[in-house]
N, C-alpha and C positions, 0 to 999 in steps of 0.2 A: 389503171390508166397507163397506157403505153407513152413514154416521157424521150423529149428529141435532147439530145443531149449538148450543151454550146462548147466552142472551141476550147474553154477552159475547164471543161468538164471531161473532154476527150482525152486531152492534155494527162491530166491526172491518172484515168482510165487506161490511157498506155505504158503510164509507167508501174501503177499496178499489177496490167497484166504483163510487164516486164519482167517487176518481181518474182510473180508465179513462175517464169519460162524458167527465171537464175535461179529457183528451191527446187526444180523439177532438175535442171541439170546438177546441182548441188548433188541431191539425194542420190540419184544413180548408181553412181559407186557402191553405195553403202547396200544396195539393196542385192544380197546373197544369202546363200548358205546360213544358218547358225544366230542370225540378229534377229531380234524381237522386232515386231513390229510398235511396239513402247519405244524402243530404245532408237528407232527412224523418227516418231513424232519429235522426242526430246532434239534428236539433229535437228530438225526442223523448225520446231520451233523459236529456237535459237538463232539460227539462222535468218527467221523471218524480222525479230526482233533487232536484230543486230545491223538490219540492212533498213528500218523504219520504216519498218509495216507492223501490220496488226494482226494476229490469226482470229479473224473471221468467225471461222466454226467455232471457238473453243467459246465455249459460253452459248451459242446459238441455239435456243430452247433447248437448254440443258443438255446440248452435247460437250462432250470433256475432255476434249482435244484438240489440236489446231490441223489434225490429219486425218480423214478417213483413209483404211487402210483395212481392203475388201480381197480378200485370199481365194481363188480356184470357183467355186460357186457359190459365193458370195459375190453377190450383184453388184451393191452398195451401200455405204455407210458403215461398213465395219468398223468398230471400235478398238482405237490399239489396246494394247493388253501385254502379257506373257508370253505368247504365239512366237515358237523358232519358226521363220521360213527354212521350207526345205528344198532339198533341187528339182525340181519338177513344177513345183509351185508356179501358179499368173497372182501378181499381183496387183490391184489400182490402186495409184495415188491419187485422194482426188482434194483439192484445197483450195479454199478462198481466204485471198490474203487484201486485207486494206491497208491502201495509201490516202492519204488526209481526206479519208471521207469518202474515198470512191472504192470500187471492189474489182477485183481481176479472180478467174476463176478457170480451172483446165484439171483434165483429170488423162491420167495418162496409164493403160497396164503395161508394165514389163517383167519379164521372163524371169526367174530365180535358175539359175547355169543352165540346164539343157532338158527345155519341154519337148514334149511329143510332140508329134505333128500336127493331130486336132487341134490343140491349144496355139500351135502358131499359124494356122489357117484360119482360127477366130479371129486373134487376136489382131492378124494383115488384115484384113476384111471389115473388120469391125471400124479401124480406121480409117479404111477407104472409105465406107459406109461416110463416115464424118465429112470426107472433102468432097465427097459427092453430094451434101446435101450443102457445104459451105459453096459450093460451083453456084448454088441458086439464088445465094445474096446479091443481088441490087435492088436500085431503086424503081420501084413499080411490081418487081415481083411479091407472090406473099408467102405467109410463111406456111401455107400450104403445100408449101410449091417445094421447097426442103423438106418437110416430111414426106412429101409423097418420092421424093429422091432417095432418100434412106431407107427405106421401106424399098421400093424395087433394088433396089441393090442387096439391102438382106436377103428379097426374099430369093432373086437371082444364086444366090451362094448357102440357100437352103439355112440360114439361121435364124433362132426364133427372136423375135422384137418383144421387148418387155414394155407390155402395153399401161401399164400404173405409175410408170416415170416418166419424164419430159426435161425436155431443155427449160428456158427461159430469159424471160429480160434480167438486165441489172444493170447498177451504176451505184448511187446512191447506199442501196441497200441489196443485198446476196439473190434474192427472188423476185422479180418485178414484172406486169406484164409486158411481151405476152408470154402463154407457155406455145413451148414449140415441141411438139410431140414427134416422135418417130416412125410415125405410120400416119395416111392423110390423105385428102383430095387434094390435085393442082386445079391452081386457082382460088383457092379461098381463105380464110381467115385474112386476117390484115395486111394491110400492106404496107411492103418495107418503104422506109422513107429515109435520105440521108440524116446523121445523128444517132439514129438508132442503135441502140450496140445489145447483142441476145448470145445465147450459152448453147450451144446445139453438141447435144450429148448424145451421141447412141449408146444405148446399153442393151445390146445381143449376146446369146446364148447358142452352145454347141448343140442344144438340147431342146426342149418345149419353152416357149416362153412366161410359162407358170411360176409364178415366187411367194412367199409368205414370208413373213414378218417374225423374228424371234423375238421372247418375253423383253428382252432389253430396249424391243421400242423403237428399235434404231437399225439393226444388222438386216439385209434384205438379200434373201436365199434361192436357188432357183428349186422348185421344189422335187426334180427328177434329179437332181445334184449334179446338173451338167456344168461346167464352168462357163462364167460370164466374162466376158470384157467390156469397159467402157472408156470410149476414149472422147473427149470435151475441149474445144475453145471456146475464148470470149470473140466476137465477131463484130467487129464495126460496119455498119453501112456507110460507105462513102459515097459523093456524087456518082460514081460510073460503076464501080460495084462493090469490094469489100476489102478489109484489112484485117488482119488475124494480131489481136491485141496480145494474145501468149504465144508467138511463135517459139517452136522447137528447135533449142537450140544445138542439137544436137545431129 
């Protein structure tokens, strides 16, 4: 059930995904050379905590961190671990943080010192890809109408769409409807109505958009090993069109 959200549900919803912008600009720094991707979640986590909020993921059907942290062709969901980034390396941050009950949610890749050039013509694109499908939020449009936006724009720039993942609703709780997929017809699925707030995430690839599943259940690969990018906000519907609840503050 797709749920409109009241002014004091909003209220809470912006400063959540406030939170999310301040751990995403937080963590930047830190992300080079030589650091585990373990030793990013602990920053983070602490961080999130320290500022009252709640790490979301950590616990959420038995994942065990408050960070996914998804390396070169690793789609999403990577699990921190022991892992040195190295210089070459893309990485995504992707993280849901709650404040008193509501959820803010954005996933951001960035660079480890100096990628090649494929890796930062995905990585631009990928999140153009994002505000090309964010341009489609108002009220009356649906959310056909964003998918079918991110999808011409990938395919315009020749990259593959990983078609087994989706955006979504939230507030409330992390997943909520509806799901808002990266490939689509305009025109259909529901339509947006002010209140609404959904996660519009593309997750494209240099490569085929084929991925499989490693034994841990969790980590999502592309399976030609091309590297992926995924870049995510949380997006409010407004009366005339939209607000970006984790703006970048960078």
């Amino acid at each position: 059930m797709i749920t409109i959200k009241s002014d004091r549900e909003i209220e809470l919803m912006r400063k959540a995904g406030y939170l999310v912008s301040l751990m995403h600009q937080f963590i930047k720094p830190y992300i080079k050379e030589g650091i585990t991707t373990k030793e990013l979640d602990k920053l983070c986590e602490e961080f999130i905590l320290k500022h009252d909020g709640s790490c979301s993921c950590k616990g959420y059907e038995g994942f065990p961190c408050a960070l996914c942290t998804s390396i070169n062709d690793t789609v999403v969901h990577g699990i921190p671990d022991n892992t040195k980034l190295k210089n070459g390396d893309i990485i995504t941050i992707d993280v849901v943080i709650g404040y008193k009950g509501y959820q803010g949610d954005a996933a951001w890749t960035y660079a480890v010192g100096e990628v090649d050039n494929d890796k930062k013509y995905l990585m631009e694109h990928t999140e153009k890809a994002l505000l090309e499908g964010i341009k489609m939020v108002k009220p009356g449009n649906r959310i056909g109408d964003i998918s079918h936006a991110i999808e011409e724009y990938a395919n315009e720039h020749h990259l593959g769409i990983v078609h087994e993942l989706c955006g979504h609703g939230i507030g409330r709780e992390m997943h909520e409807d509806p799901e808002v997929m990266n490939y689509g017809i305009p025109n259909t699925g529901p339509r947006l109505k002010p209140g609404m707030v959904i996660c519009i995430e593309p997750m494209l690839t240099f490569g085929k958009r084929y991925i499989y599943l490693l034994d841990d259940q969790w980590t999502v690969k592309t399976q030609d090993r091309s590297p992926a990018a995924h870049y995510e906000h949380t997006v409010l519907v407004t009366d005339d069109g939209y607000e970006i609840l984790t703006p970048r503050l960078d």
